[in-house]
C-alpha positions in Angstrom: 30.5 251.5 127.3 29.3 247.7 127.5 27.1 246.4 124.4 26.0 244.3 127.2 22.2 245.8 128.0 20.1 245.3 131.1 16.3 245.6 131.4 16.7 249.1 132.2 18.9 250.1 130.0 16.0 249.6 127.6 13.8 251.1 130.3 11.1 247.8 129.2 9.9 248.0 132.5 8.1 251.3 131.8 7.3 250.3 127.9 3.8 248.5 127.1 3.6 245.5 127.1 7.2 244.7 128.0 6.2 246.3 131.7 3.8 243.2 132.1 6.7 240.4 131.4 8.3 239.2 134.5 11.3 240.4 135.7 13.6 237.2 134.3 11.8 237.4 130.5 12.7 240.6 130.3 16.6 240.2 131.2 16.4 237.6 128.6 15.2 240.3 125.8 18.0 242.5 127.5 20.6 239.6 127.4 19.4 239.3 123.3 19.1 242.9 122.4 21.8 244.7 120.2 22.1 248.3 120.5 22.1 250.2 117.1 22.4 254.0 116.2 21.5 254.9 112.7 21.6 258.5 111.7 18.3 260.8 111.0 17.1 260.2 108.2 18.2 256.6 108.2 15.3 253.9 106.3 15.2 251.2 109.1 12.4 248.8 107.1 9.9 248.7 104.3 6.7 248.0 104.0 6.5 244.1 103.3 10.0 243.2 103.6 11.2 240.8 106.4 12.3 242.1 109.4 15.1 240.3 111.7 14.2 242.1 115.1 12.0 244.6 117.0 13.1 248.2 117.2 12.4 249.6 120.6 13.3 253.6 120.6 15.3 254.8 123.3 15.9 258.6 122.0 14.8 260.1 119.3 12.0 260.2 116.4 10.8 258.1 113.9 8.7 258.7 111.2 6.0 256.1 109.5 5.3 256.5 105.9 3.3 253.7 103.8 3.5 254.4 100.1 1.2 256.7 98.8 -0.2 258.3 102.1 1.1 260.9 104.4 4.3 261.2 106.8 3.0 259.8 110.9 5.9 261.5 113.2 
């Protein structure tokens, strides 16, 4: 498999508001975007820490949980 994504492979066409971008803006998020798996139950980012990217979900579920308050799925 390429690590070389295309617009659809992120399916940003049908993905608020990447569907409003024009076509060649988002090939360019395409051309930029690195493909990561992580394993249930993996943390991805904390509250207040920096991030280094956006996460856009293909498969799967991710659960939300600020400190103190309950689980969002």
């Amino acid at each position: 498999m390429s690590d070389t994504l295309t617009p659809s492979d992120l399916d940003l066409v049908t993905i608020p508001p990447f569907d409003m971008l024009p076509e060649a803006a988002r090939a360019r998020l395409a051309k930029e975007a690195v493909p990561v798996t992580v394993a249930a139950g993996t943390l991805i980012c904390e509250q207040g820490a920096p991030l280094d990217g956006l996460f856009v979900i293909r498969s799967g579920t991710v659960d939300i949980q600020a400190p103190g308050e309950e689980t969002v799925s």
